[in-house]
C-alpha positions in Angstrom: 118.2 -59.4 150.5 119.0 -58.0 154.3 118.3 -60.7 157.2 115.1 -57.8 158.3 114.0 -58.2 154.7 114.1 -62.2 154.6 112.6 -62.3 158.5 109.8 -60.0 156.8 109.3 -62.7 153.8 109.2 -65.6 156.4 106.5 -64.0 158.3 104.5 -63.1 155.2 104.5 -66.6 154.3 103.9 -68.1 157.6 100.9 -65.5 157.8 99.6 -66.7 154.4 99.8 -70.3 155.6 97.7 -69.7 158.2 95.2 -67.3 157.0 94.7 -70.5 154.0 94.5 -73.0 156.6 91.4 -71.2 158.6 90.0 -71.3 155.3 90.6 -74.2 153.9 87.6 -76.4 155.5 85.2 -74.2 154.2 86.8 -73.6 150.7 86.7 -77.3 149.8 83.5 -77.2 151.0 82.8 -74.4 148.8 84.7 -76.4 146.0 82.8 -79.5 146.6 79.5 -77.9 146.2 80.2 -76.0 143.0 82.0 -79.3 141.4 80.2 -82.3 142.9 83.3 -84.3 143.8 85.6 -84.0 146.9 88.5 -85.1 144.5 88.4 -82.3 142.2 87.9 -79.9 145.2 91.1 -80.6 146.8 92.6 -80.3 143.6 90.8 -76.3 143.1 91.8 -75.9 146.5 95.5 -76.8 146.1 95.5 -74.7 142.9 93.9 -72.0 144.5 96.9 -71.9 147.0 99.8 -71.9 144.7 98.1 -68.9 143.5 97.6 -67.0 146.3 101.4 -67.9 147.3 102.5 -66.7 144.3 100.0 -63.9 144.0 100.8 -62.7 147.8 102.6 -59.9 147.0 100.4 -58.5 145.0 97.5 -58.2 147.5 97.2 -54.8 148.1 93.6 -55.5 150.7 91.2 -53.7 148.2 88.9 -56.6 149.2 89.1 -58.5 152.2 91.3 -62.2 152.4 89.1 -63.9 152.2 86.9 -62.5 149.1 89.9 -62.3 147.4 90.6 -66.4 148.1 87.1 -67.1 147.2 87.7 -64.8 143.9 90.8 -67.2 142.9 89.1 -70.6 144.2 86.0 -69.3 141.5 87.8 -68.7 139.0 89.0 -71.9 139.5 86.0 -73.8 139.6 84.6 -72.0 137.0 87.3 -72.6 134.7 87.1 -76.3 135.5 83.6 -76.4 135.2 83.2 -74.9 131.6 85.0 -77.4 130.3 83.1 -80.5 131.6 79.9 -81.8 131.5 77.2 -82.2 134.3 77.5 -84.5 137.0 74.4 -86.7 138.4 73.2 -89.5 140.1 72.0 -92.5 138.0 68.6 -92.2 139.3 68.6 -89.1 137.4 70.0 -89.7 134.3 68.0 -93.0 133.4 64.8 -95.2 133.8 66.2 -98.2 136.9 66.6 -101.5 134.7 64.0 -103.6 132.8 66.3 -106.7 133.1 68.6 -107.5 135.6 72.0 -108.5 134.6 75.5 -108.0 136.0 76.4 -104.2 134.8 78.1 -103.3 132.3 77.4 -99.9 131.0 80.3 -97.4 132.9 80.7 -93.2 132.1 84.1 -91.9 133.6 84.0 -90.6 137.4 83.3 -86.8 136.0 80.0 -87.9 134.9 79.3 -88.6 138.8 78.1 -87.0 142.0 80.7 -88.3 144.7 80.2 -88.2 147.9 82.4 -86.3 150.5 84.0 -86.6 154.1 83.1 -84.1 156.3 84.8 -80.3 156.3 84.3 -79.2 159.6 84.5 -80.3 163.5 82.6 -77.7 164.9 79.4 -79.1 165.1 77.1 -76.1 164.7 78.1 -75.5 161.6 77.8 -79.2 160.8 74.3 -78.6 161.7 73.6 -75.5 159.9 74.9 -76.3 156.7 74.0 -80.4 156.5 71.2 -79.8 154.3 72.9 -78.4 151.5 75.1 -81.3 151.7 73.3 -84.1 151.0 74.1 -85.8 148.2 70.2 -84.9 146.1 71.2 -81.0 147.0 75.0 -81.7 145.3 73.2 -82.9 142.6 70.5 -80.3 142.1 73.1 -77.8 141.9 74.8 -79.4 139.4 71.8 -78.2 137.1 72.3 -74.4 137.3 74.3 -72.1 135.1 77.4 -71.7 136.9 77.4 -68.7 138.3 74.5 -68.8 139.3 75.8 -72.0 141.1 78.2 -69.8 142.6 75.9 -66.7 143.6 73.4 -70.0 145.2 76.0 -71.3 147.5 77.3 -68.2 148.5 74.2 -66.6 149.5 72.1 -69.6 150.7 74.7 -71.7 152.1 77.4 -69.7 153.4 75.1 -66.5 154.0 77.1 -63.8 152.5 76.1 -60.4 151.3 75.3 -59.5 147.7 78.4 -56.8 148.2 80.8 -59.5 148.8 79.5 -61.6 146.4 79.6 -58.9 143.7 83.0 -58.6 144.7 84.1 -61.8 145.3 82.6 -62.9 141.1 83.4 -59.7 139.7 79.9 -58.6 139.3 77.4 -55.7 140.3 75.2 -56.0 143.3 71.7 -56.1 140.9 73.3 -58.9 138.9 74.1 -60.7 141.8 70.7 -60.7 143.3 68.7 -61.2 139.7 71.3 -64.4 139.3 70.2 -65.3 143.1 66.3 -65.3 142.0 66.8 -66.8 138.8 68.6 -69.6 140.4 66.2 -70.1 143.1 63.2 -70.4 140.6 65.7 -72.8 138.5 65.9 -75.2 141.8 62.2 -74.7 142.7 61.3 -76.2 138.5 63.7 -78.8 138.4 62.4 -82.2 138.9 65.0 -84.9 139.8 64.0 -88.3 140.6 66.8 -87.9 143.3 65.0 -85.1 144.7 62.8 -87.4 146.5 65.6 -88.3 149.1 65.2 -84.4 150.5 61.9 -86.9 152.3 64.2 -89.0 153.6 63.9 -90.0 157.6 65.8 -86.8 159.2 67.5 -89.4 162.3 68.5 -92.3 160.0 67.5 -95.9 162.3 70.6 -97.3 163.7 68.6 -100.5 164.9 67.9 -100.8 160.5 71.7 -99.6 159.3 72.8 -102.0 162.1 70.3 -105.1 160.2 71.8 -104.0 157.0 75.3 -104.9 157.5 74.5 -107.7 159.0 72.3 -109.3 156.5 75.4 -108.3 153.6 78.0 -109.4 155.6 76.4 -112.8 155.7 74.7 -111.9 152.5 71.9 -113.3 153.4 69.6 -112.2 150.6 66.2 -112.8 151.9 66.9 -110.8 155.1 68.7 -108.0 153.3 65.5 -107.5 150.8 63.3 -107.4 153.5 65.1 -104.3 154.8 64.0 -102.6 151.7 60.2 -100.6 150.8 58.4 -102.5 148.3 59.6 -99.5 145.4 63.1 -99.5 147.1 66.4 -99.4 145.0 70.1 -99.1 144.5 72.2 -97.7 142.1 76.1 -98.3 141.6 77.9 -95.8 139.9 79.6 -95.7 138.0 77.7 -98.2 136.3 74.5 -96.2 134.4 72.7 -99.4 135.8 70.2 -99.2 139.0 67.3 -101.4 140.0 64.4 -100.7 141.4 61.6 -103.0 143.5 62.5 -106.0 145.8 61.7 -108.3 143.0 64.6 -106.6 140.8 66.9 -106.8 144.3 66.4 -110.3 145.0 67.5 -111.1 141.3 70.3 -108.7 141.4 72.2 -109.6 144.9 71.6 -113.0 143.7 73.5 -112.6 140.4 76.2 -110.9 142.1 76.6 -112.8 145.0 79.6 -114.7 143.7 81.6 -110.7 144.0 79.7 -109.7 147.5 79.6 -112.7 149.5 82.2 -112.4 152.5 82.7 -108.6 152.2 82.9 -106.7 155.4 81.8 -102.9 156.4 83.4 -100.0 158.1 81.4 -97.1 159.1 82.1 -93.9 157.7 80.1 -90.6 157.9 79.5 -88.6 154.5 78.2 -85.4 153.3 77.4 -83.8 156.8 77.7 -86.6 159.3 75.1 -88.8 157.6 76.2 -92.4 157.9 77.9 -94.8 156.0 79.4 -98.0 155.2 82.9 -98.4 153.5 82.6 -102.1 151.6 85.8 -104.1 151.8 85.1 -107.1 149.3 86.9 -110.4 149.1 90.8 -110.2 146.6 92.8 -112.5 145.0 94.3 -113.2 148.6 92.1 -114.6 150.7 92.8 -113.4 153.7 93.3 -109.7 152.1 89.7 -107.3 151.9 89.9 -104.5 149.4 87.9 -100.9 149.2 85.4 -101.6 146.9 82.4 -99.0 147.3 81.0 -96.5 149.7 77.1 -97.5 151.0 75.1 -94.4 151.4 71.4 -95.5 152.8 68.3 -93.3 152.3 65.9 -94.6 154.8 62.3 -94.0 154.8 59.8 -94.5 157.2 61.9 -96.9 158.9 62.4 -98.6 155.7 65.6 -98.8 153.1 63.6 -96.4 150.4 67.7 -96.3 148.2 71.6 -97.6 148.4 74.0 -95.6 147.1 76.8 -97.6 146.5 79.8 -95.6 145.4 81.9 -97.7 143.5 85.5 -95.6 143.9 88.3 -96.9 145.6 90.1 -93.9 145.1 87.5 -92.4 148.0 88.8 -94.6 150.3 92.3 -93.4 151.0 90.3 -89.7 151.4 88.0 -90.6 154.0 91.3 -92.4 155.9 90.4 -95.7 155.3 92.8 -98.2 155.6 94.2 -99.9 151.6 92.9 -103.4 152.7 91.8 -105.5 156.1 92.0 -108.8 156.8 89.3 -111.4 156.9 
């Protein structure tokens, strides 16, 4: 190879690196949406670039860049997707608990909906798009065909044509747009107890987030409770269990308050800038906190209507948390 021919290699490449990195915020988004946890779209979007670096020479620009990422990245996720099952919230895949006991009942993290950092700092698009990121919308998804899936996000969320689309999924215009309206009548039938949270308060109270931490940091349980509706609950996956009613809370933070009590918060922001609170619980050293789970809180009317509490500490190191803090 002549030094013109290896200049014109280097250039290709560092061209390709940064045509993927423009792209990349939005892919994983893309990713994350199609396979409900941030985890595996990293990995579909680190797969998708070994392709396209090893595939760079074969683009010949009969589509566009960037169909012909999104092309790989599907395949991809569809590839992943056919071989697993469906992911959910617990809300949505059981009745909340009759008794109340510590949990026990686990499924592996690929039976879950997990939430995700956020993609992009532009904050229009932040804006734009937040809707189809909350964590009820991940999990509606979840319950179309996959293409479908695919056709969905790409129209309604990222606002492309059905030409690039077609192109982009390898299929005609008319089956593009009769997947798009099947899929939007599949949304508009589905009934998902999770669905409710679409109602949630659009401004989440700060003044009530801010009462929350407080009251588990101290753990006091009789002020935590009272942050919740009458019908509020929490779920914990991935434990199958969640409760439901203040009744059912009071009983639960009470049997668990030997594992909670003197664990500490760090906000985070998830799934379009909603917020959050990492939870840091108490470790064989004591004056070592570790990650435990991720808080997600659906307020309602100025009341805690649900806590997600993403139990995951591999989530932690994603969203740049620290591996511990101290007391």
């Amino acid at each position: 190879m002549t030094r013109n021919d290896k200049e014109a290699a280097m250039n290709d490449t560092a061209l390709e690196l940064q045509l993927f990195e423009n792209l990349k915020p939005e892919l994983t988004s893309y990713c994350y949406r199609m396979l409900g946890s941030i985890i595996d779209a990293d990995d579909a979007v680190q797969e998708t670039y070994i392709r396209v670096w090893k595939s760079w020479s074969s683009f010949r620009q009969e589509a566009s860049f960037k169909t012909w990422v999104y092309r790989i990245a599907s395949n991809i996720c569809l590839d992943k997707l056919r071989q697993a099952k469906r992911r959910t919230l617990p809300v949505d895949l059981s009745d909340p608990a009759v008794s109340i006991v510590e949990p026990r009942e686990m499924l592996p993290d690929s039976s879950w909906v997990w939430p995700a950092p956020d993609f992009s700092d532009n904050p229009e698009e932040i804006l734009m798009r937040k809707d189809t990121l909350q964590l009820c919308f991940i999990a509606l998804l979840q319950t179309l065909p996959l293409r479908q899936r695919a056709v969905l996000i790409l129209k309604d969320v990222f606002e492309w044509s059905s030409k690039e689309i077609a192109e982009t999924l390898e299929m005609s215009p008319a089956a593009v747009n009769s997947a798009l309206q099947r899929a939007r009548e599949t949304l508009n039938k589905a009934q998902l107890r999770s669905d409710e949270f679409n109602m949630m308060d659009v401004e989440p109270d700060q003044e009530l987030l801010s009462r929350y931490v407080k009251a588990f940091e101290q753990f006091d349980i009789q002020a935590l409770v009272a942050l919740f509706h009458e019908e509020g609950s929490m779920s914990m996956p991935p434990f199958v269990m969640w409760i439901h009613g203040k009744d059912d809370l009071s009983q639960f933070f009470e049997l668990t308050r030997w594992h909670c009590e003197g664990s500490r918060f760090i906000p985070v922001t998830v799934n379009g800038g909603y917020p959050a609170f990492a939870q840091y619980m108490p470790s064989k050293e004591p004056s070592i906190l570790v990650p435990w789970g991720i808080h997600v809180v659906e307020i309602k009317d100025n009341k805690i209507f649900h806590v997600q509490n993403f139990i995951n500490a591999k989530l932690f190191s994603r969203f740049g948390l620290p591996e511990q803090i101290n007391r």
